[in-house]
PDB file of N, CA, C and O in Angstrom:
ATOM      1  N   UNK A   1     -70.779  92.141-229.792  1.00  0.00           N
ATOM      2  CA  UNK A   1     -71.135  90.862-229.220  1.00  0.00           C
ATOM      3  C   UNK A   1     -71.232  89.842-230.356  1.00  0.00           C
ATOM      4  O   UNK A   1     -71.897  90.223-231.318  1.00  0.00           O
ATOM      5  N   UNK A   2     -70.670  88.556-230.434  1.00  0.00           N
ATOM      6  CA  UNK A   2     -70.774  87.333-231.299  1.00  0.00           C
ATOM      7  C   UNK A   2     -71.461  86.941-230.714  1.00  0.00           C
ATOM      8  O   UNK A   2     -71.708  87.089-229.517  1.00  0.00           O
ATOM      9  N   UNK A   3     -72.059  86.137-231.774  1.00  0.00           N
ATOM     10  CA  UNK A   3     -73.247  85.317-230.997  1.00  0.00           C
ATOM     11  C   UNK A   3     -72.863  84.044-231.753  1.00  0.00           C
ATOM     12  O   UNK A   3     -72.503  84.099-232.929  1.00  0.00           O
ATOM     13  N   UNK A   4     -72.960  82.622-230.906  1.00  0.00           N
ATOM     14  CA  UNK A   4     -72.566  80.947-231.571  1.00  0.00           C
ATOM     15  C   UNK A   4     -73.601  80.562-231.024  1.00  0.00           C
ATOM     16  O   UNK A   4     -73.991  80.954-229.924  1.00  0.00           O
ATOM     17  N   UNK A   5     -74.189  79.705-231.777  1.00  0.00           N
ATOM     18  CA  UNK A   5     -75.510  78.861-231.466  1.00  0.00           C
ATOM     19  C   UNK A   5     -76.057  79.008-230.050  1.00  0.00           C
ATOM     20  O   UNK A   5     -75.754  78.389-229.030  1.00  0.00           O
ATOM     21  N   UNK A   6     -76.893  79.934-230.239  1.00  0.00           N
ATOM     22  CA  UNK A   6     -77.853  80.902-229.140  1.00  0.00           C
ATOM     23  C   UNK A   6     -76.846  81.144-227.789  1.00  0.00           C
ATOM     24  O   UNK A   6     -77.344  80.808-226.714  1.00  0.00           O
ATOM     25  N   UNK A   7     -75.625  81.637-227.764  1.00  0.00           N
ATOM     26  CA  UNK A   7     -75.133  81.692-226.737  1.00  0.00           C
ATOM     27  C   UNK A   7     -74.417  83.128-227.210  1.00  0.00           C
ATOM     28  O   UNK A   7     -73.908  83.337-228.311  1.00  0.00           O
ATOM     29  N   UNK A   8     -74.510  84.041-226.118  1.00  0.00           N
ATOM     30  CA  UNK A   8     -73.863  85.296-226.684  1.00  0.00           C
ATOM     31  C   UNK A   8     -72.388  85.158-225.703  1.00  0.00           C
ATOM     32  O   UNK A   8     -72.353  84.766-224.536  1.00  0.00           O
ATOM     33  N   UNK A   9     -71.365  85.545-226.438  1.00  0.00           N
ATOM     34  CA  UNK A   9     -69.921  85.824-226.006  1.00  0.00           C
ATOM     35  C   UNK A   9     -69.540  87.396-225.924  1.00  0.00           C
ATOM     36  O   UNK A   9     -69.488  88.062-226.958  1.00  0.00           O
ATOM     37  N   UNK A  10     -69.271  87.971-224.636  1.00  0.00           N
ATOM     38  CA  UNK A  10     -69.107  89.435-225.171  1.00  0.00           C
ATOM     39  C   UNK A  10     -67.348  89.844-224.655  1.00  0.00           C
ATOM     40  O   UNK A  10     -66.760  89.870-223.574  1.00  0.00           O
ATOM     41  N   UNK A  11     -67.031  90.076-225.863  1.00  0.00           N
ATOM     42  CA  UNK A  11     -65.442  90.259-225.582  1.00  0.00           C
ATOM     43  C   UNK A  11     -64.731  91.252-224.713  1.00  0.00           C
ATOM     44  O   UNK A  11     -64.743  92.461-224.940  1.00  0.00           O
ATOM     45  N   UNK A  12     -64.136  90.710-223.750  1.00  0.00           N
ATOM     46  CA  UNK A  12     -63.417  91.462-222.934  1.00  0.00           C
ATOM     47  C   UNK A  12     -62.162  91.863-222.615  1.00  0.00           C
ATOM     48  O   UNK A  12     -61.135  91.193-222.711  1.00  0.00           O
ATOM     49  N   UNK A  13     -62.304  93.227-222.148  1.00  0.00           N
ATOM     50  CA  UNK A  13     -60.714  94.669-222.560  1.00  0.00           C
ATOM     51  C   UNK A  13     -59.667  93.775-221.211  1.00  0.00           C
ATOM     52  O   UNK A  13     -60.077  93.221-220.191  1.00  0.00           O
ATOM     53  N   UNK A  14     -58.387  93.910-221.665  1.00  0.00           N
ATOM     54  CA  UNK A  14     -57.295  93.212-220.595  1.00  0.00           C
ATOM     55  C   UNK A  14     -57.674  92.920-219.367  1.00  0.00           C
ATOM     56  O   UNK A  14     -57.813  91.877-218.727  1.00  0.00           O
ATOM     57  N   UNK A  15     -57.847  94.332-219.111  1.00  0.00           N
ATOM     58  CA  UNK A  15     -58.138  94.406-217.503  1.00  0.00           C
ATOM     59  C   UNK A  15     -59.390  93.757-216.674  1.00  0.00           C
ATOM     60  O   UNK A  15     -59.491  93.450-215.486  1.00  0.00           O
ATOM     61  N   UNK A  16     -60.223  93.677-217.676  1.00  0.00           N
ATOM     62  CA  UNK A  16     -61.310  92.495-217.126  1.00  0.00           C
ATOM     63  C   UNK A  16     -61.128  91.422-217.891  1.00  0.00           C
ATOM     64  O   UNK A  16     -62.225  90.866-217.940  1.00  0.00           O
ATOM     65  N   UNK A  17     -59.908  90.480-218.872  1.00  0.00           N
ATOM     66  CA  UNK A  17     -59.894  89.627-218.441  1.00  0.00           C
ATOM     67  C   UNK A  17     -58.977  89.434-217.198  1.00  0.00           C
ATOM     68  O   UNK A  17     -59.310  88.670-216.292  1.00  0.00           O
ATOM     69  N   UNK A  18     -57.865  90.113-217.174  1.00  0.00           N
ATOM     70  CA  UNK A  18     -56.964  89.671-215.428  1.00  0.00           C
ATOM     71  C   UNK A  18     -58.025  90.049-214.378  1.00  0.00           C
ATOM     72  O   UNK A  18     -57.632  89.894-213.222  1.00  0.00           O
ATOM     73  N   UNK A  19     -59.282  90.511-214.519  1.00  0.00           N
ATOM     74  CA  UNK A  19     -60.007  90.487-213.201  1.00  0.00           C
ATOM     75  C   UNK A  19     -60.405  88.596-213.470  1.00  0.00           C
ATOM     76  O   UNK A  19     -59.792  87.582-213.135  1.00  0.00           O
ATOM     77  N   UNK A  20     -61.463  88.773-214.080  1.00  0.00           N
ATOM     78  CA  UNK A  20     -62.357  87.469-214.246  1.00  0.00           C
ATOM     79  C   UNK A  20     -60.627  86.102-214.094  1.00  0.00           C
ATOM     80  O   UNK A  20     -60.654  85.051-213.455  1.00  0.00           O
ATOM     81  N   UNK A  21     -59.787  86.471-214.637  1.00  0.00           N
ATOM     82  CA  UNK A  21     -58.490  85.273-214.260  1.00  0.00           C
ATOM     83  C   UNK A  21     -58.246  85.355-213.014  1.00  0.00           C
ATOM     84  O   UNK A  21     -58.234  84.211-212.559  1.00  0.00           O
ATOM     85  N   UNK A  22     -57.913  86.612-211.708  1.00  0.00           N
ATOM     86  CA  UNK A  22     -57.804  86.281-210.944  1.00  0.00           C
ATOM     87  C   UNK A  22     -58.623  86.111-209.418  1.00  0.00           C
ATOM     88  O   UNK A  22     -58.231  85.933-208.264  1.00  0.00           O
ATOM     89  N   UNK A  23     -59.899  86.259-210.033  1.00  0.00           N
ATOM     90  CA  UNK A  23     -60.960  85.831-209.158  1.00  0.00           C
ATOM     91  C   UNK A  23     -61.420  84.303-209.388  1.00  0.00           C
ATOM     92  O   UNK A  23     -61.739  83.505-208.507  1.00  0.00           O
ATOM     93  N   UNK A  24     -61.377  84.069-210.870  1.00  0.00           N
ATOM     94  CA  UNK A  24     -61.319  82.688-210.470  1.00  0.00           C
ATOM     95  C   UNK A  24     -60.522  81.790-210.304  1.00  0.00           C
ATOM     96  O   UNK A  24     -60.875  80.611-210.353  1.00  0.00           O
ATOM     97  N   UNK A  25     -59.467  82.108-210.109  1.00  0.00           N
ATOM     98  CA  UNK A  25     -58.240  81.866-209.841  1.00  0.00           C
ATOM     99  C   UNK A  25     -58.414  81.318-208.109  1.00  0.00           C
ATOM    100  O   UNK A  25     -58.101  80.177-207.771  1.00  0.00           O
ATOM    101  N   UNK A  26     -58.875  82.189-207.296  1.00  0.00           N
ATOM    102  CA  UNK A  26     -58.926  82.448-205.913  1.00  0.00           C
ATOM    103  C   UNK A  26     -60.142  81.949-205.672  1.00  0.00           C
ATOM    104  O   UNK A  26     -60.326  81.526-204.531  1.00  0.00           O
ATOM    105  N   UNK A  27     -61.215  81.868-206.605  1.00  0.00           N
ATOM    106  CA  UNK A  27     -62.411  81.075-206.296  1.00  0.00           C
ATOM    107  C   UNK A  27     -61.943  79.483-206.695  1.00  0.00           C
ATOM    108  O   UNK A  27     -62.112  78.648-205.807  1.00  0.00           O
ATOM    109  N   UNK A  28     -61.562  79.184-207.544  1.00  0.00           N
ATOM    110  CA  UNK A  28     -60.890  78.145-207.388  1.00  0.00           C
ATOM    111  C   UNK A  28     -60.363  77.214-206.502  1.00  0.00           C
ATOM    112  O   UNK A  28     -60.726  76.062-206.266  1.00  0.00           O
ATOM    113  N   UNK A  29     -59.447  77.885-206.041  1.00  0.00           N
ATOM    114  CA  UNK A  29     -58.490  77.454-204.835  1.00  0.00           C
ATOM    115  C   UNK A  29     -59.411  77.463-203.501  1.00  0.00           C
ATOM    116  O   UNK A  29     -59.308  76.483-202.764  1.00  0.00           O
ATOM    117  N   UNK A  30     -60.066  78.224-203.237  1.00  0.00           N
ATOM    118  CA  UNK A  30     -61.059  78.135-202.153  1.00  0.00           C
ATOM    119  C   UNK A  30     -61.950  76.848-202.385  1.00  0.00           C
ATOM    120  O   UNK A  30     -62.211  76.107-201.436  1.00  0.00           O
ATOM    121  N   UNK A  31     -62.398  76.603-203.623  1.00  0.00           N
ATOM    122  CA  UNK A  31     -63.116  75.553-203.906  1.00  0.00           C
ATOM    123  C   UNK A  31     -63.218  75.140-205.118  1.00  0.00           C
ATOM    124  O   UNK A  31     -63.956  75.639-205.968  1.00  0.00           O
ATOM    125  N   UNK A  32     -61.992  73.576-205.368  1.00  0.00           N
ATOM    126  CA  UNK A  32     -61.821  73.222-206.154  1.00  0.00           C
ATOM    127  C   UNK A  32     -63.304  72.408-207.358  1.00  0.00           C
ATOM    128  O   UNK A  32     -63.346  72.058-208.537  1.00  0.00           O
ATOM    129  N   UNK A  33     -64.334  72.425-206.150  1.00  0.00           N
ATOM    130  CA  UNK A  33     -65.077  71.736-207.440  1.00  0.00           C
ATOM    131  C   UNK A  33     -65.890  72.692-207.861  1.00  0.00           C
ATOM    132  O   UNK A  33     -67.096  72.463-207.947  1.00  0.00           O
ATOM    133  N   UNK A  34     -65.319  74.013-208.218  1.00  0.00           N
ATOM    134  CA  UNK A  34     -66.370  74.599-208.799  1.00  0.00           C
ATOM    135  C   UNK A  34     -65.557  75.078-210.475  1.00  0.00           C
ATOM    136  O   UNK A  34     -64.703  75.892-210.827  1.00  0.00           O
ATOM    137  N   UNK A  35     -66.501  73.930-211.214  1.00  0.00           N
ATOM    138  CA  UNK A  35     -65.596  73.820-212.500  1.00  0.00           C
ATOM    139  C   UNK A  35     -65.848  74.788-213.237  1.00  0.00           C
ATOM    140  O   UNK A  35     -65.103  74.967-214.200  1.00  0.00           O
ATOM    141  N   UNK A  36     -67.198  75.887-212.962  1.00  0.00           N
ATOM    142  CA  UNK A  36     -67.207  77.146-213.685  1.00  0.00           C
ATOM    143  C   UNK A  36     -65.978  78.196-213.729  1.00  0.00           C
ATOM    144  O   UNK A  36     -65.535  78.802-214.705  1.00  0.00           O
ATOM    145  N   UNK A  37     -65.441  78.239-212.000  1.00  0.00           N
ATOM    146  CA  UNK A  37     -64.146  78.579-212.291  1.00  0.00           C
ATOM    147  C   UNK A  37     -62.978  78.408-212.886  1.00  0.00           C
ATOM    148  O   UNK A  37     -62.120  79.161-213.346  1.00  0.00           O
ATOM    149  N   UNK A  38     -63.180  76.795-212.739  1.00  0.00           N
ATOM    150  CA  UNK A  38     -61.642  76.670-213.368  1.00  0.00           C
ATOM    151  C   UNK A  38     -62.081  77.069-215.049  1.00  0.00           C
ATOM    152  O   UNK A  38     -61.670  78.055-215.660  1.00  0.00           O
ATOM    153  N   UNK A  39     -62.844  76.211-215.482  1.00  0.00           N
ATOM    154  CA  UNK A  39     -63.388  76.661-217.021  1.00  0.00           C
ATOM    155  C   UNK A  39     -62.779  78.371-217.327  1.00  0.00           C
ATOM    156  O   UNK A  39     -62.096  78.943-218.177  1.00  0.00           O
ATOM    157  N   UNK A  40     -63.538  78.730-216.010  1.00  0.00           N
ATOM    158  CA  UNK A  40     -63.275  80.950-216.842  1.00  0.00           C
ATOM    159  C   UNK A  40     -61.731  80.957-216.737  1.00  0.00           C
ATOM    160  O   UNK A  40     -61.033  81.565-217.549  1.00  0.00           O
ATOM    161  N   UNK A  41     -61.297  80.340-215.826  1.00  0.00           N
ATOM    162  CA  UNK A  41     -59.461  80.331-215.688  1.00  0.00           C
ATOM    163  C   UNK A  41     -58.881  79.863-216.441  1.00  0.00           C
ATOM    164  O   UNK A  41     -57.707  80.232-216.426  1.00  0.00           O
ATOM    165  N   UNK A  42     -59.178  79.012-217.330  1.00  0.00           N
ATOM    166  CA  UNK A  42     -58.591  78.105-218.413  1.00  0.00           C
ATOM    167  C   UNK A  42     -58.976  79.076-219.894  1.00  0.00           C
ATOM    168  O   UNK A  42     -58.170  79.092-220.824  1.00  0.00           O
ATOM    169  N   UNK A  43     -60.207  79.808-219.958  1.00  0.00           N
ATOM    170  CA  UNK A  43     -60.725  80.248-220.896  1.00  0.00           C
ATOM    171  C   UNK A  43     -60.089  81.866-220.798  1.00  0.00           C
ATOM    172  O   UNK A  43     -60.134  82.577-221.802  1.00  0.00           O
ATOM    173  N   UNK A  44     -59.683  82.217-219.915  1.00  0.00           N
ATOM    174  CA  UNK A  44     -59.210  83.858-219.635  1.00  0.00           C
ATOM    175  C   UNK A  44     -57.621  83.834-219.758  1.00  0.00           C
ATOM    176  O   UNK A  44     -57.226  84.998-219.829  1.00  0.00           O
ATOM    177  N   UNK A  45     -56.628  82.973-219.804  1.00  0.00           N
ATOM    178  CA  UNK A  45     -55.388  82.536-219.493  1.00  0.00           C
ATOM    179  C   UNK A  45     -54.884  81.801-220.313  1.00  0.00           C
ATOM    180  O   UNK A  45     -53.757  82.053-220.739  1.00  0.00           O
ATOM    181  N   UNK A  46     -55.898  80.233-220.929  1.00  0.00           N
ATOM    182  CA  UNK A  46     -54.944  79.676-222.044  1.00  0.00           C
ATOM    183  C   UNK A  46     -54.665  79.905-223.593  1.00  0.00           C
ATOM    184  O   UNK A  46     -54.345  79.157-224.517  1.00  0.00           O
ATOM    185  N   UNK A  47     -54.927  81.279-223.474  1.00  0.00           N
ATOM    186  CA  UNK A  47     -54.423  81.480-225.168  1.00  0.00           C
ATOM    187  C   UNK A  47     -53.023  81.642-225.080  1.00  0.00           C
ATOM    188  O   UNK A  47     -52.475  81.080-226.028  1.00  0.00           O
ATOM    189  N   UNK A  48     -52.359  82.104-224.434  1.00  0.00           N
ATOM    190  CA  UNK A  48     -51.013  82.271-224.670  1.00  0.00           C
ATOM    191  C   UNK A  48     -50.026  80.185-224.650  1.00  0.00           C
ATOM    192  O   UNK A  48     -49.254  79.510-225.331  1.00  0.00           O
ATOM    193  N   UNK A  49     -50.758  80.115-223.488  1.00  0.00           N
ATOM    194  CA  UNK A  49     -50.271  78.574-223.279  1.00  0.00           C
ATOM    195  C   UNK A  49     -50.403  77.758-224.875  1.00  0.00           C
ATOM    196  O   UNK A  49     -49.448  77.256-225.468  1.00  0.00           O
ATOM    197  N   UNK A  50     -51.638  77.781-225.295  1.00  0.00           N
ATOM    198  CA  UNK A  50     -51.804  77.266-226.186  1.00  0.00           C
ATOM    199  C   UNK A  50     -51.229  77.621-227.902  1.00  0.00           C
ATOM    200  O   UNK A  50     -51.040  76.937-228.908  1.00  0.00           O
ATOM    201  N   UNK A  51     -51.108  78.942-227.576  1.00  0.00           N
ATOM    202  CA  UNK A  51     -49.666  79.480-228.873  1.00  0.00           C
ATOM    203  C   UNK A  51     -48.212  79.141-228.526  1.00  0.00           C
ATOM    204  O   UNK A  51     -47.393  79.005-229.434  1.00  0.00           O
ATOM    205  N   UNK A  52     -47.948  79.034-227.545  1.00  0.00           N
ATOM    206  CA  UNK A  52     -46.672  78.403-227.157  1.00  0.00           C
ATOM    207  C   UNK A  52     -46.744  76.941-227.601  1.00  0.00           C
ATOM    208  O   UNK A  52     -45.829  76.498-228.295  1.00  0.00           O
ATOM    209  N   UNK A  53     -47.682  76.231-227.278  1.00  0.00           N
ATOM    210  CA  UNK A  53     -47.586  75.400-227.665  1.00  0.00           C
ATOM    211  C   UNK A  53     -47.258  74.473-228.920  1.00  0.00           C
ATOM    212  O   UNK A  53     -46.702  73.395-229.126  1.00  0.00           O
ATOM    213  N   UNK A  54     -48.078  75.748-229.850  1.00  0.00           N
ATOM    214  CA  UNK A  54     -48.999  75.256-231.013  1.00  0.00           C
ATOM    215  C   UNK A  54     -47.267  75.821-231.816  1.00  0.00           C
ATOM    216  O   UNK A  54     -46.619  75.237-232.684  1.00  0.00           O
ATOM    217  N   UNK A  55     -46.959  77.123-231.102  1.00  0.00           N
ATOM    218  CA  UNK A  55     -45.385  77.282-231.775  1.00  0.00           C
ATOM    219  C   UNK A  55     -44.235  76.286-231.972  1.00  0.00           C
ATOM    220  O   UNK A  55     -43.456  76.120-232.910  1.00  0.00           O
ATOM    221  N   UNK A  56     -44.442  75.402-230.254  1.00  0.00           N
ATOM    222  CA  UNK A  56     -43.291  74.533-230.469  1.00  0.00           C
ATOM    223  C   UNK A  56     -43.381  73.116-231.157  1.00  0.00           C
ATOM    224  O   UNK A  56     -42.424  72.362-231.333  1.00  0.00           O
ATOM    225  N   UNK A  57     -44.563  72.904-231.479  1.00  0.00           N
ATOM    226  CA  UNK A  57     -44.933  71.674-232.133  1.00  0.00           C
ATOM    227  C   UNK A  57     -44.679  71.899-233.749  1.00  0.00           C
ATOM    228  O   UNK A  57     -44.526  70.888-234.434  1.00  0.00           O
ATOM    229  N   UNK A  58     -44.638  73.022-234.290  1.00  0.00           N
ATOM    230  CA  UNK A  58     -44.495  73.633-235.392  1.00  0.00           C
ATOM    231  C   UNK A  58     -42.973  73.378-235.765  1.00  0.00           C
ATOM    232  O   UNK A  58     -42.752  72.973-236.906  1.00  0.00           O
ATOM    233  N   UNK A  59     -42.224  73.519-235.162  1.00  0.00           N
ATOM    234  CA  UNK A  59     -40.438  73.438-234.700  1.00  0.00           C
ATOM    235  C   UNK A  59     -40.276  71.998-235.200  1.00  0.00           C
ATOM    236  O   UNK A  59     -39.615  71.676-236.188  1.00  0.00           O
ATOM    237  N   UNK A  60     -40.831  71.327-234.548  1.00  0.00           N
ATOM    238  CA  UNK A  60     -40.469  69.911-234.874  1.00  0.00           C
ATOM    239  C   UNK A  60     -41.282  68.764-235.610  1.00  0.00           C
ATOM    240  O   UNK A  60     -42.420  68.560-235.186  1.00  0.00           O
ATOM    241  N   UNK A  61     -40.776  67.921-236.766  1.00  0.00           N
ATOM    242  CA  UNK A  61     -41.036  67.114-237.347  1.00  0.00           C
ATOM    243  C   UNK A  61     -42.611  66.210-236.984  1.00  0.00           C
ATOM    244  O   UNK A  61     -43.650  65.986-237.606  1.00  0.00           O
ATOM    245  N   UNK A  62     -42.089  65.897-235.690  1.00  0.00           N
ATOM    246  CA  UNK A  62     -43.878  65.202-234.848  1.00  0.00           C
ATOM    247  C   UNK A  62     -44.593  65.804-234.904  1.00  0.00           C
ATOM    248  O   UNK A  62     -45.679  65.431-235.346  1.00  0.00           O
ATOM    249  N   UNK A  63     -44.321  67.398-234.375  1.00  0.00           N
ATOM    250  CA  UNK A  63     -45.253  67.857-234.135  1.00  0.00           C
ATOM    251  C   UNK A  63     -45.652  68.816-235.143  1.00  0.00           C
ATOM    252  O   UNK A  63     -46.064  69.900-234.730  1.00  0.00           O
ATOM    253  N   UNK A  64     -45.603  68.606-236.439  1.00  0.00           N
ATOM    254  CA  UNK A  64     -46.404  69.152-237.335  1.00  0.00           C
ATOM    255  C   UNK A  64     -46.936  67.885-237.853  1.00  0.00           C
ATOM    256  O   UNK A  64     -47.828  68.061-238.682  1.00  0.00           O
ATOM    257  N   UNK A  65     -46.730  67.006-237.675  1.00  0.00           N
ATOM    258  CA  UNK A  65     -47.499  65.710-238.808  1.00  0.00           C
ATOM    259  C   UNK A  65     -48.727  65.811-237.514  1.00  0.00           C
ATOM    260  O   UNK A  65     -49.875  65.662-237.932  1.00  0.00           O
ATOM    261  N   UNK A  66     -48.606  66.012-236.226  1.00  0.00           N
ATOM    262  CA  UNK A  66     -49.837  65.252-235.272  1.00  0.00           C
ATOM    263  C   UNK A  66     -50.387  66.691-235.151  1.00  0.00           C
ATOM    264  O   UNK A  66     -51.390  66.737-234.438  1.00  0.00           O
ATOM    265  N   UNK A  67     -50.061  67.668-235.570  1.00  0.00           N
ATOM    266  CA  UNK A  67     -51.152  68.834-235.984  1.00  0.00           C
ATOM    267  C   UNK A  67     -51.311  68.959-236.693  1.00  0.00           C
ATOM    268  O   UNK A  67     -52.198  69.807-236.789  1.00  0.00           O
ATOM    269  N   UNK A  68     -50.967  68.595-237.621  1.00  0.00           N
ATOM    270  CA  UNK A  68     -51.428  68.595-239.350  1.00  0.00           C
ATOM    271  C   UNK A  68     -51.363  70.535-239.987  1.00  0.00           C
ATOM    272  O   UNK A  68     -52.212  71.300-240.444  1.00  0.00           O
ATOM    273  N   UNK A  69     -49.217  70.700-239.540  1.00  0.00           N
ATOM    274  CA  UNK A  69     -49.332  72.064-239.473  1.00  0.00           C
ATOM    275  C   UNK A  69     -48.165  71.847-241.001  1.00  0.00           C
ATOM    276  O   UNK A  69     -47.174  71.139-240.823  1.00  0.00           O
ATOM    277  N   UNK A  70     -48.290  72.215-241.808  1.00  0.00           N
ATOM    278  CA  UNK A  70     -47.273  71.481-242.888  1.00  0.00           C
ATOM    279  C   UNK A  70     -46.206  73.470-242.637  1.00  0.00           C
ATOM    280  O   UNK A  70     -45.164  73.694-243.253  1.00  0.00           O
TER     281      UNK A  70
END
């Protein structure tokens, strides 16, 4: 368990994160204002989005000066 300024994070094996992604996934959609869900859906799911990203900005000229990826 890590612990960041009094908040404990306890890391979780694949298969409970694709649980916790697709329950709130479906809690979600049932009810969009519940932003705890979308938060765990965004937090269980966007690492890959965000290495794709962070890859293709790397590729090109802009997008290493506006990430400051030399």
């Amino acid at each position: 368990m890590h612990i960041f300024e009094g908040q404990a994070r306890v890391p979780l094996k694949g298969w409970q994160q694709a649980a916790v992604a697709v329950g709130s996934a479906l809690g979600a959609l049932m009810n969009p204002a519940r932003a705890d869900l979308i938060a765990a859906l965004g937090e269980t799911t966007g690492k890959l989005a965000f290495q794709n990203l962070l890859d293709r900005m790397k590729k090109s000229h802009e997008g290493r000066v506006s990430c400051l990826c030399f």
